[in-house]
C-alpha positions as CSV (number, residue, x, y, z in Angstrom):
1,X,27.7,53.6,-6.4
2,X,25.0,52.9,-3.7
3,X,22.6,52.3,-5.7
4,X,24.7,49.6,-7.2
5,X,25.2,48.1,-3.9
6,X,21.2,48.1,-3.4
7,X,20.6,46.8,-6.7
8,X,23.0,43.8,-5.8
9,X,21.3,43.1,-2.8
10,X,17.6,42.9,-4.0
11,X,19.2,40.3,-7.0
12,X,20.9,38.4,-4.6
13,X,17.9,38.4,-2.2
14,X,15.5,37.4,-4.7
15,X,18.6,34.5,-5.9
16,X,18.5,33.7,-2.2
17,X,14.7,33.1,-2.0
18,X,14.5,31.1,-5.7
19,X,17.2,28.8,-4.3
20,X,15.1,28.1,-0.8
21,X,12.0,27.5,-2.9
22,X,13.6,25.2,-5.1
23,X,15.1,22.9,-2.6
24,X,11.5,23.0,-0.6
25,X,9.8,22.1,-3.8
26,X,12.2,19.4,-4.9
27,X,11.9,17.9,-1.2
28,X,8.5,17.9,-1.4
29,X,8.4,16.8,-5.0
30,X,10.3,13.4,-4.6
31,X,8.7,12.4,-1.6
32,X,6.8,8.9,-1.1
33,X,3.2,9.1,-0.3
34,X,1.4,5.8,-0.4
35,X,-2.5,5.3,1.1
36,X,-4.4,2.2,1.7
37,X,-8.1,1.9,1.1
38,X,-11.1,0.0,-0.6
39,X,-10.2,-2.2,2.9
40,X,-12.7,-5.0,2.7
41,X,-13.3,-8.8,4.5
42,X,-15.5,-11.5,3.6
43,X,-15.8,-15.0,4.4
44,X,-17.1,-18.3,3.0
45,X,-18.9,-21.1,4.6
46,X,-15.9,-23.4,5.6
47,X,-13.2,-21.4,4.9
48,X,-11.1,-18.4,7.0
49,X,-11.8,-14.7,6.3
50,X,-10.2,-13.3,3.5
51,X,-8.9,-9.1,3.2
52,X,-8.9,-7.0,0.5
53,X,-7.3,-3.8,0.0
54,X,-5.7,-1.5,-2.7
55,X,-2.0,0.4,-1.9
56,X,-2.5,3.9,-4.5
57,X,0.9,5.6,-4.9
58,X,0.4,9.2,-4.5
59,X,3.6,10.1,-5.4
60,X,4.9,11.5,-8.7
61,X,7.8,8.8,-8.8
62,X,7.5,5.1,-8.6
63,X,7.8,3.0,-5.4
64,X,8.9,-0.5,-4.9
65,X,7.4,-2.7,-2.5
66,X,9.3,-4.9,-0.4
67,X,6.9,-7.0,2.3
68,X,3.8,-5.8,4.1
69,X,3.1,-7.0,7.7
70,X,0.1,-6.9,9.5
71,X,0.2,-6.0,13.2
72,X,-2.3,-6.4,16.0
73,X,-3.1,-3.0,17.1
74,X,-4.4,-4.5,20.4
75,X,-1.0,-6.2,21.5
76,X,1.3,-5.5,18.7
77,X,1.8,-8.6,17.5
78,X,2.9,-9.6,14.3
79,X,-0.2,-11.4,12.6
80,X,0.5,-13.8,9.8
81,X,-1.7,-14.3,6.8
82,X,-1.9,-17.9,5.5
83,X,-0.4,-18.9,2.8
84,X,-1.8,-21.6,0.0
85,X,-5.4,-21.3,0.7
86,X,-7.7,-22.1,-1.9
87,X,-11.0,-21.5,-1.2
88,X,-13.4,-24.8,-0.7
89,X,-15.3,-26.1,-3.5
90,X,-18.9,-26.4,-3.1
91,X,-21.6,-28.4,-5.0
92,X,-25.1,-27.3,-5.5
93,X,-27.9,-29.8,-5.6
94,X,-28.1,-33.4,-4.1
95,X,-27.1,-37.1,-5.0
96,X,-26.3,-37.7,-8.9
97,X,-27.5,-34.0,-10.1
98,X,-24.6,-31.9,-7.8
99,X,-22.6,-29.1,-9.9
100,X,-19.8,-27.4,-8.4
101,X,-20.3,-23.7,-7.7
102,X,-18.4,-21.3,-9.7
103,X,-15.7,-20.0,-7.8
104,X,-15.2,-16.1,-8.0
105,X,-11.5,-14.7,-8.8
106,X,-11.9,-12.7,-6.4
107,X,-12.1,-15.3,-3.6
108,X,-8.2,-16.3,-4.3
109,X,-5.7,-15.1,-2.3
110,X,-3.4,-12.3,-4.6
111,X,-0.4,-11.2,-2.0
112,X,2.6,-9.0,-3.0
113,X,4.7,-10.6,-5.0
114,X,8.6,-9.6,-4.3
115,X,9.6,-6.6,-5.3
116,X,6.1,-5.5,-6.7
117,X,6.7,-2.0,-8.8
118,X,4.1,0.7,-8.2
119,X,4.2,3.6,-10.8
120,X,3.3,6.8,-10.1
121,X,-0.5,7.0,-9.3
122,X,-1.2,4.0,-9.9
123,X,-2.8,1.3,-7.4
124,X,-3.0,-2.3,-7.2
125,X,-5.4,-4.5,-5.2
126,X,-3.8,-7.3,-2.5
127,X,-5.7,-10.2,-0.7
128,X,-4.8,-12.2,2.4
129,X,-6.2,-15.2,4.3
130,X,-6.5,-14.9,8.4
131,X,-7.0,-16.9,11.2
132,X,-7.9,-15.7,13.4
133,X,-8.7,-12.6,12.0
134,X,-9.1,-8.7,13.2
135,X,-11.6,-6.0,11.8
136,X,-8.9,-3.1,12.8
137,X,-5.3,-3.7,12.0
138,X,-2.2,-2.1,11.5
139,X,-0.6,-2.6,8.0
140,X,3.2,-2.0,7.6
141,X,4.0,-1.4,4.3
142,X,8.3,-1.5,3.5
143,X,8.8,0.4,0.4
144,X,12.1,1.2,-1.6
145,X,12.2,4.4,-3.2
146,X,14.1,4.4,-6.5
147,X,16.9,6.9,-7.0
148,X,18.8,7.2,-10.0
149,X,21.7,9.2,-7.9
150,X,21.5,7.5,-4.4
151,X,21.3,3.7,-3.3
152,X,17.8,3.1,-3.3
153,X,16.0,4.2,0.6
154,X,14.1,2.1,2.5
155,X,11.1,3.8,4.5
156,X,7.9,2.1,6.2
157,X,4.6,3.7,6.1
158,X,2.0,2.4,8.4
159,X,-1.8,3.0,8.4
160,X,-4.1,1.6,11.1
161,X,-7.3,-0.1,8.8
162,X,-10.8,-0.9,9.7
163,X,-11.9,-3.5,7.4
164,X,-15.6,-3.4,6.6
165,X,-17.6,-6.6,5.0
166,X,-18.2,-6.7,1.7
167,X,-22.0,-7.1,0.8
C-alpha cells in the first residue's frame, strides 16, 4: 500500500509542476512586446525637421494602437508634432525654364491613424513634423491588447530614442 501512496505523490508532483509551467508559459506567451527603431530625422531647406521611425510587434498576438506621445526627456514635457505640414515646393532653374522638384514620399508626414492594428511581427513606419525639435526623446506608445475573453487592456510602453540624420 505504500508504494501506492509514493506512486500518487510523484504523479501528483509531476501534475503539480506541468500546471506551474503551463501558467508561466501562457503568461509569458500572451504578453505584449513592442520596440521602436530605424529612428531617423531630416530636414529640408525651409521647412521643420521631420522623424521617422518603425513600431515592430514582437509579440505572437496582435496589438492595437491607440495614440503615441512624444515627451521631453529633459523637462518632461509633452512635445507636439505638427499637424498638416506639407513639405515646400521647390523649383530648380531660373526665370521662364524653373521646374518643380520632385517631391519624395517619404518627405510627407504618415502619423498613426486611430486605432492602427499591428499583427503579430509585423512593423509599420510613422513620421512626424517638429518644432522645435529634439535628437533624444521619449516616445509613449498606448496600446490595447485584444482579448477574446477579457475587455481589451490598455498598457503604455515607453522607450527613450536617439534619432540620428538620415544621409
Amino acid at each position: 500500500m505504500q508504494t501506492l501512496e509514493f506512486w500518487n505523490l510523484i504523479i501528483a508532483s509531476v501534475g503539480l509542476i506541468a500546471a506551474v509551467y503551463a501558467i508561466i508559459y501562457t503568461h509569458l506567451a500572451n504578453r505584449v512586446e513592442l520596440a521602436v527603431n530605424g529612428a531617423i530625422f531630416d530636414r529640408r531647406e525651409n521647412d521643420p525637421y521631420i522623424v521617422h521611425f518603425t513600431i515592430n510587434n514582437l509579440s505572437s498576438k496582435p496589438v492595437t494602437i491607440d495614440s503615441i506621445k512624444f515627451i521631453s526627456i529633459t523637462d518632461n514635457n509633452e512635445l507636439k508634432p505638427l499637424r498638416g505640414v506639407e513639405p515646400t515646393r521647390t523649383f530648380i532653374g531660373t526665370g521662364p525654364y524653373k521646374i518643380p522638384d520632385i517631391i519624395h514620399p517619404s518627405w510627407y508626414e504618415n502619423p498613426v491613424s486611430e486605432n492602427t492594428i499591428l499583427q503579430p511581427n509585423s512593423n509599420k513606419e510613422f513620421s512626424y513634423y517638429f518644432n522645435p525639435f529634439m535628437e533624444t526623446m521619449k516616445i509613449e506608445i498606448s496600446i490595447k491588447k485584444n482579448s477574446t475573453f477579457s475587455r481589451n487592456k490598455i498598457a503604455m510602453q515607453s522607450f527613450i530614442t536617439s534619432f540620428e540624420r538620415d544621409n
